[in-house]
Structures are given as structure tokens and as C-alpha cells.
ZAKOL-788183 format. One record per residue (C-alpha): z, y, x; residue number from 1; residue in one letter. Coordinates in Angstrom, 1 decimal. Each point is the difference from the previous one (the first is absolute). Example, Ala and Ser with C-alpha at 12.3 -4.5 7.8 and 13.67 -1.06 7.14 Angstrom:
2
<node Z="7.8" Y="-4.5" X="12.3" num="1" residu="A"/>
<node Z="-0.7" Y="3.4" X="1.4" num="2" residu="S"/>
This chain:
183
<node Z="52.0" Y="-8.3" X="36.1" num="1" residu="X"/>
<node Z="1.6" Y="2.3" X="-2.8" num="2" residu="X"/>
<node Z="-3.0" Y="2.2" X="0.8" num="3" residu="X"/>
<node Z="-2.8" Y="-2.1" X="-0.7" num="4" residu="X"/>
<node Z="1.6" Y="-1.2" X="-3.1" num="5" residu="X"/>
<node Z="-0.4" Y="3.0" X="-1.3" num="6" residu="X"/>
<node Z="-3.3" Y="1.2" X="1.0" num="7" residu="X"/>
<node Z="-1.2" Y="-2.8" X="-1.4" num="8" residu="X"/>
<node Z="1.6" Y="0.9" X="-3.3" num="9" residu="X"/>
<node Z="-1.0" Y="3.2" X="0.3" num="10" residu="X"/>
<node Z="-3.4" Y="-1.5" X="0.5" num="11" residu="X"/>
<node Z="0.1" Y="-2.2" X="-3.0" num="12" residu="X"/>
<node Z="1.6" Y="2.8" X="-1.6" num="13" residu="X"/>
<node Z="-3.1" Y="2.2" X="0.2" num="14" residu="X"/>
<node Z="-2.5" Y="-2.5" X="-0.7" num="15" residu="X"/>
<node Z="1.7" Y="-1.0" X="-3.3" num="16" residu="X"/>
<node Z="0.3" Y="3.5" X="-1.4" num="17" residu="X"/>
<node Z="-3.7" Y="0.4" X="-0.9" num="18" residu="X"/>
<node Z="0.6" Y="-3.6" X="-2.0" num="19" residu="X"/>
<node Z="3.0" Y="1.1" X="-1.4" num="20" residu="X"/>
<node Z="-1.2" Y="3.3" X="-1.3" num="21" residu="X"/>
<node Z="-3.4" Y="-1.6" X="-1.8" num="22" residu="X"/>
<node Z="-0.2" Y="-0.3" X="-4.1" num="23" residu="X"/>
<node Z="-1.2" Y="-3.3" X="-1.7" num="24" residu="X"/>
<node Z="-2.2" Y="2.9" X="-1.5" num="25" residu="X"/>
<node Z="-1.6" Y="1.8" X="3.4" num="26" residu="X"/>
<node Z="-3.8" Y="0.0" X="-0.9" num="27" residu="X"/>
<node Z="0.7" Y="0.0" X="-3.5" num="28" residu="X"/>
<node Z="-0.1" Y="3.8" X="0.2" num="29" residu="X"/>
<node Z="-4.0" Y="0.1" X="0.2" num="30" residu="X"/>
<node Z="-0.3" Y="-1.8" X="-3.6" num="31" residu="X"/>
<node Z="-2.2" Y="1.8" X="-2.6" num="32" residu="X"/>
<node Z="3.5" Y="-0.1" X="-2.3" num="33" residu="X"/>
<node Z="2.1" Y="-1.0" X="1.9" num="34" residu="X"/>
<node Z="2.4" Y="-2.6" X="-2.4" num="35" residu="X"/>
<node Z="-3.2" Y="-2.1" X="-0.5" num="36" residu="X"/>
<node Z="-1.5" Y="-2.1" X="3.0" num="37" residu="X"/>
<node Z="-4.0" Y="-0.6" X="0.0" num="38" residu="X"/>
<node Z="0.5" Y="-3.8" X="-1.0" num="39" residu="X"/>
<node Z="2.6" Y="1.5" X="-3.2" num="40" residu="X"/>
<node Z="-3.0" Y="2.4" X="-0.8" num="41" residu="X"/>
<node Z="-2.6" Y="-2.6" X="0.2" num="42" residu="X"/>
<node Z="2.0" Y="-2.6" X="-2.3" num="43" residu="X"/>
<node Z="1.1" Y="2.7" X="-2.9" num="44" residu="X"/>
<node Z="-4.1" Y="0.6" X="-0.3" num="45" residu="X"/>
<node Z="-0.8" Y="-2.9" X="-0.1" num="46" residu="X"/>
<node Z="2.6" Y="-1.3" X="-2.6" num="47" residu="X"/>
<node Z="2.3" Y="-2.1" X="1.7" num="48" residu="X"/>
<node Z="3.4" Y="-1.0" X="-0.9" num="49" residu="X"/>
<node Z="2.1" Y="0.7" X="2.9" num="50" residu="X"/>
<node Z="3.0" Y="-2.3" X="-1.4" num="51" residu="X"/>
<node Z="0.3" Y="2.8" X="-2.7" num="52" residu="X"/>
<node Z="0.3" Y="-2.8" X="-2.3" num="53" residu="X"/>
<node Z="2.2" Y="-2.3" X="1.8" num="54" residu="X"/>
<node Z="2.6" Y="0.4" X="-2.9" num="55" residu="X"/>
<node Z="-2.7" Y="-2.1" X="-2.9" num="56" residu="X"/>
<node Z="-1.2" Y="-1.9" X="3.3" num="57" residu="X"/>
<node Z="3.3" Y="-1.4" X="1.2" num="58" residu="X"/>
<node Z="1.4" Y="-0.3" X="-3.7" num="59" residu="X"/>
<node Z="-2.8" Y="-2.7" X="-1.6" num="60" residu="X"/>
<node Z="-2.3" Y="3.1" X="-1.3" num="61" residu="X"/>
<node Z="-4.0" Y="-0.8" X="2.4" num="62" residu="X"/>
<node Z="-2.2" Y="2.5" X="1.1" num="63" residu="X"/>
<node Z="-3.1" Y="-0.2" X="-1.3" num="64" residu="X"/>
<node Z="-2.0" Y="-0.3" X="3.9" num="65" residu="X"/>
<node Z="2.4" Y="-2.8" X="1.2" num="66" residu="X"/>
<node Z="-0.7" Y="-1.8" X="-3.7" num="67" residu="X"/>
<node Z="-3.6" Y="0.4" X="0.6" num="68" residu="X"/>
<node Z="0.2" Y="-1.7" X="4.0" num="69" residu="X"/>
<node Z="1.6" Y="-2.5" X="-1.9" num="70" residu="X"/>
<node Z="-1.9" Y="-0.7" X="-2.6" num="71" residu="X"/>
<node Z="-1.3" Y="-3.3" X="0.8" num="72" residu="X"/>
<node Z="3.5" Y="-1.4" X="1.1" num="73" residu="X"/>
<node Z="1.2" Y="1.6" X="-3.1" num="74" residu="X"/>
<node Z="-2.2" Y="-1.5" X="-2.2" num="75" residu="X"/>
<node Z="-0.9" Y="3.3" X="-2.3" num="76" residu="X"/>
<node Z="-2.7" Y="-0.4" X="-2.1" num="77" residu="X"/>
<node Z="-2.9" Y="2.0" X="-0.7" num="78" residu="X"/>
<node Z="2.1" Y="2.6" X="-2.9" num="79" residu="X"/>
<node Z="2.4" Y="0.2" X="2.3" num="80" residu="X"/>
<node Z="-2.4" Y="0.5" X="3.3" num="81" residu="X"/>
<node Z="-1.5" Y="2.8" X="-1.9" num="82" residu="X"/>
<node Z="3.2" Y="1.8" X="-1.3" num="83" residu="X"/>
<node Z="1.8" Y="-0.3" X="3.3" num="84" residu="X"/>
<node Z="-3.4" Y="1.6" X="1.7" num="85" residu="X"/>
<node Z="-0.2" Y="3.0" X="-2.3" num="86" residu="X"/>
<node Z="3.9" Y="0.3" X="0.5" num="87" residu="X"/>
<node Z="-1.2" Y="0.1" X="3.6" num="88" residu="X"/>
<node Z="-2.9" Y="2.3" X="-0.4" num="89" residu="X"/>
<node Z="2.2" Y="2.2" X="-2.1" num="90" residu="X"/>
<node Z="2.9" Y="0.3" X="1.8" num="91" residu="X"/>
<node Z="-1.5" Y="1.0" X="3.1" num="92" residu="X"/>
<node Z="-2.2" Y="2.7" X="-1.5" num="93" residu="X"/>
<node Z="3.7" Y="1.2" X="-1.2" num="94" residu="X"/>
<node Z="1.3" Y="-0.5" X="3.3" num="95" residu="X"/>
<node Z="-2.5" Y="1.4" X="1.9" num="96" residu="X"/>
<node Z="0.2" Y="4.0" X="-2.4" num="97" residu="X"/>
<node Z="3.7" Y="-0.6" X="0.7" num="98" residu="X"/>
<node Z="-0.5" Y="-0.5" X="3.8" num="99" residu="X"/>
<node Z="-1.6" Y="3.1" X="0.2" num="100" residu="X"/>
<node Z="2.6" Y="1.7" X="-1.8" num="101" residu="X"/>
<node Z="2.7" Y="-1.3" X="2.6" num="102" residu="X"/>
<node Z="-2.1" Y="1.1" X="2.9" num="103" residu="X"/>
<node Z="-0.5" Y="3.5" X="-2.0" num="104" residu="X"/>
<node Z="3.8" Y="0.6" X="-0.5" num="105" residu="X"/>
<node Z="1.1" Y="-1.1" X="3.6" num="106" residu="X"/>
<node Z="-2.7" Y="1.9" X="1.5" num="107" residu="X"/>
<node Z="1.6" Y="2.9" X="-1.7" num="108" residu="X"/>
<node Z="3.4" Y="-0.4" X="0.8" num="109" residu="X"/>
<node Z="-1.1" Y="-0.1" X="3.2" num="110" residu="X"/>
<node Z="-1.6" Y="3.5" X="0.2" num="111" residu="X"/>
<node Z="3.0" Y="1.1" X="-1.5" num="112" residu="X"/>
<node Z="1.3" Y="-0.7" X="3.6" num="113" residu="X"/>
<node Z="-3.3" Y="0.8" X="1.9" num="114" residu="X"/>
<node Z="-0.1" Y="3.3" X="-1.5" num="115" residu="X"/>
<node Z="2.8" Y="1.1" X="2.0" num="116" residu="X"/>
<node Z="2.4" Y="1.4" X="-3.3" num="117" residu="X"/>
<node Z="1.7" Y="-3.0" X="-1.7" num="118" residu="X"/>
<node Z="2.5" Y="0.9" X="-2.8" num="119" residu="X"/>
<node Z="2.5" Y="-2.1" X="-1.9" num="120" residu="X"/>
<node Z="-1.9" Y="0.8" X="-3.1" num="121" residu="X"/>
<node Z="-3.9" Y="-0.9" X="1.7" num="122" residu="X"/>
<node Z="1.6" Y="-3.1" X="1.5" num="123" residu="X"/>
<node Z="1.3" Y="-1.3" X="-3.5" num="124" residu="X"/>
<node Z="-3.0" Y="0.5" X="-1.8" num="125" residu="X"/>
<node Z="-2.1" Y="-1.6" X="2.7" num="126" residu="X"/>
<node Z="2.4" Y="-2.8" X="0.5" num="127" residu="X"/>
<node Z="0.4" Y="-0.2" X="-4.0" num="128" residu="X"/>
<node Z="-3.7" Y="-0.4" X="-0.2" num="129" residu="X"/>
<node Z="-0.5" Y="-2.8" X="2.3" num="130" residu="X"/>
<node Z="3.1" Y="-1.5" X="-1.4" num="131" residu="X"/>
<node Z="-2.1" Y="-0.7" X="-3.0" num="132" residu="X"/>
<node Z="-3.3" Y="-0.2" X="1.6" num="133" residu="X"/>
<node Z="1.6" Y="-2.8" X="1.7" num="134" residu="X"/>
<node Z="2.1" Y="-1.2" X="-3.1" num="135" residu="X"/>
<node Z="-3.8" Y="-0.2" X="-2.3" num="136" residu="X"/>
<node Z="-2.1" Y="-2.0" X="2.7" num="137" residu="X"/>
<node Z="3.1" Y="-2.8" X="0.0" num="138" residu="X"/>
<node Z="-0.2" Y="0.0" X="-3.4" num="139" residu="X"/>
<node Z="-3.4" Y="-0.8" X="-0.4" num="140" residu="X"/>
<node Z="0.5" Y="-3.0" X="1.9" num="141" residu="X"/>
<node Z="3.2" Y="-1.1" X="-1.5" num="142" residu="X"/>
<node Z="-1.6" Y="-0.2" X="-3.6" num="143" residu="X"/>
<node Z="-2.6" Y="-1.9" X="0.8" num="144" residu="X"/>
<node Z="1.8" Y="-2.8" X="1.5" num="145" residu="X"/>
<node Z="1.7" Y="0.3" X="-3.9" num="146" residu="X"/>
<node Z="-3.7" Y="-0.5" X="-1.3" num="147" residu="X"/>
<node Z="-0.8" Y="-2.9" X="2.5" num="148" residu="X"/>
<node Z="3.4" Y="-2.0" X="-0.6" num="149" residu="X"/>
<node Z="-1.3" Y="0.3" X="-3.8" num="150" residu="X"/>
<node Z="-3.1" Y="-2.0" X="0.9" num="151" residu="X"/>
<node Z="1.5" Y="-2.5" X="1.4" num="152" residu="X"/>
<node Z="1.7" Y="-3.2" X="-1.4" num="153" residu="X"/>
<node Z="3.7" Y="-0.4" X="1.4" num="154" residu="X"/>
<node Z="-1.5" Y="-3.1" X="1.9" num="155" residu="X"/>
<node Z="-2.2" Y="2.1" X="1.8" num="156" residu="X"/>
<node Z="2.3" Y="2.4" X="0.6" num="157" residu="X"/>
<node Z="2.2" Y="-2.6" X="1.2" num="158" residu="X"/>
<node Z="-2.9" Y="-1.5" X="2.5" num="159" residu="X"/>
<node Z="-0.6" Y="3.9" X="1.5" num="160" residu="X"/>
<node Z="3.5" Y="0.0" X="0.8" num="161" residu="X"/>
<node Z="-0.4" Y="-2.8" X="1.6" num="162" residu="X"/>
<node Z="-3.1" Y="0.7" X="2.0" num="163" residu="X"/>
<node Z="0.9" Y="3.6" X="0.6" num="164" residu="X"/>
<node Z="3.4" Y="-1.8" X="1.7" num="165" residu="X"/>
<node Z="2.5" Y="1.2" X="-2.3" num="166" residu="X"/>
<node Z="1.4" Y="-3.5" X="-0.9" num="167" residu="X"/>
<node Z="3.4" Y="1.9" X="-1.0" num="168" residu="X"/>
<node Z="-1.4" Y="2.2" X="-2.1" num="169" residu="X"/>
<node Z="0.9" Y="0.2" X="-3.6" num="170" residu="X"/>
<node Z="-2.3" Y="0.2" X="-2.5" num="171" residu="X"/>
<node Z="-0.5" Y="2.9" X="-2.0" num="172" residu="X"/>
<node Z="3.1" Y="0.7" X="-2.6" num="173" residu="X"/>
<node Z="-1.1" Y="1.4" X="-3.4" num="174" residu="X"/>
<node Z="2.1" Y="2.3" X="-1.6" num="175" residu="X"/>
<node Z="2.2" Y="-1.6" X="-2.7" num="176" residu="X"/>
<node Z="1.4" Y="2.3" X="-2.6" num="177" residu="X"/>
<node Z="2.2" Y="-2.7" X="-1.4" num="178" residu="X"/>
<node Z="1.5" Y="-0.4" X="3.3" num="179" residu="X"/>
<node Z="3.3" Y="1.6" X="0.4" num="180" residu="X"/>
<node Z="0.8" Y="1.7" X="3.6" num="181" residu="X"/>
<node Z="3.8" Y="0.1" X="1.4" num="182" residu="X"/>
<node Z="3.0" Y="-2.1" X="-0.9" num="183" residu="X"/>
């Protein structure tokens, strides 16, 4: 008995190993640059947030896109359709140059490892490079949820909250200089 019991862990054993020894990243290797994936490629081209603005979002400060799907619900009118679109139009043309810039900078850090030499001093400029590649493009999108907040009433702020699901959020605090921090 003893020796089927273990034959059939051995068995389980050696089955297991080839599951054990696989990386959440096998396949990545074959990426163009291999810290972006095709669909992370694809979205810094074309503009897209990526929840790099989740701090304004989550915090009472709309994006300019979600404002303009909710337009309607929203009740902006036609000032405020037409500055929230060329806040749109404008931020992604930002977006997009600053995409491009992120893709630039990882795809160089990563021949800093392709090319077979890395050194501390090539990895921190690479890495310091996409640091604020990386640090520009959230930028971008962060300021314009600043510019969208601003044309908005609170009300409608309030209602995108709302509709966005974000009942709990606060609105938007305005700095205070007559407002005294600490005890």
C-alpha cells in the first residue's frame, strides 16, 4: 500500500512541477517592449486615461469624456457642451504626444536590457526617463479634470457623482487661506 502511495505522489509530483515552475509573465517575453502589453500600447495612442486620473475622478474633480456621455443626464448646456468638448479634443491631442513619449522611454529602458550590457548608471537614466514620461502623460489628464470641474456648477458635479456611482464622494474642497490647519 505504502508503495502506491507514493508513486502516486511521485506522480502528482512530476506533473505539478511544470505548473509550479511557470511565470504569470511566460509569453510576455515576445513583446515588442516588453513592460507594455499590445492593448497598453493601443490605449496610450489613442489617448486614454487608464485610471491615471483616478485621484480628480474619485475626489469630485470629472473627466471631461465621462461629462460629455453624460451630458444629457447632466443637463450642460450649449457653453458648457462646447468647452467640455475642446477640453476633450485638447486633452487627448496632449495625451496622445505624451503616450508616445511613455512608449518611447519604456521601449528604451528596455533595450537597455536587450542589448545584453545593463549598468546601474544606463538603468537610472532609462528608468528616470520613463519615470517622467509616465509622470507628464498623468498629468495631462489630471489637469483637465481641474478644467472640467470648473465648468461645471456644484449641482452638476453633485449629479455626476451620482451617476458615475460615487454617492460617497465629497465634493470638491477649495482651498481656504483663512482656514487654519492643526490644533
Amino acid at each position: 500500500m505504502p508503495r502506491i502511495a507514493i508513486l502516486s505522489l511521485t506522480i502528482l509530483a512530476a506533473a505539478a512541477a511544470p505548473l509550479a515552475a511557470r511565470s504569470p509573465y511566460a509569453g510576455q517575453q515576445e513583446r515588442p517592449i516588453k513592460a507594455l502589453s499590445a492593448e497598453q500600447i493601443a490605449d496610450l495612442r489613442a489617448g486614454r486615461g487608464m485610471g491615471l486620473a483616478l485621484p480628480a475622478e474619485l475626489n469630485g474633480w470629472p473627466g471631461p469624456m465621462h461629462v460629455l456621455e453624460l451630458a444629457g443626464p447632466l443637463g450642460l448646456d450649449a457653453a458648457q457642451r462646447a468647452t467640455v468638448e475642446a477640453q476633450f479634443a485638447a486633452m487627448r491631442a496632449e495625451a496622445v504626444a505624451a503616450g508616445e513619449a511613455v512608449i518611447a522611454a519604456e521601449a528604451a529602458l528596455d533595450a537597455v536590457f536587450a542589448g545584453g550590457a545593463p549598468t546601474a548608471a544606463l538603468i537610472g537614466t532609462a528608468t528616470e526617463a520613463a519615470g517622467r514620461a509616465q509622470a507628464a502623460l498623468r498629468a495631462v489628464h489630471l489637469r483637465y479634470h481641474l478644467a472640467t470641474a470648473a465648468a461645471l456648477t456644484a449641482q452638476q458635479r453633485a449629479a455626476y457623482a451620482r451617476l458615475r456611482g460615487y454617492e460617497g464622494a465629497s465634493a470638491p474642497r477649495r482651498h481656504d487661506p483663512h482656514r487654519h490647519h492643526g490644533g
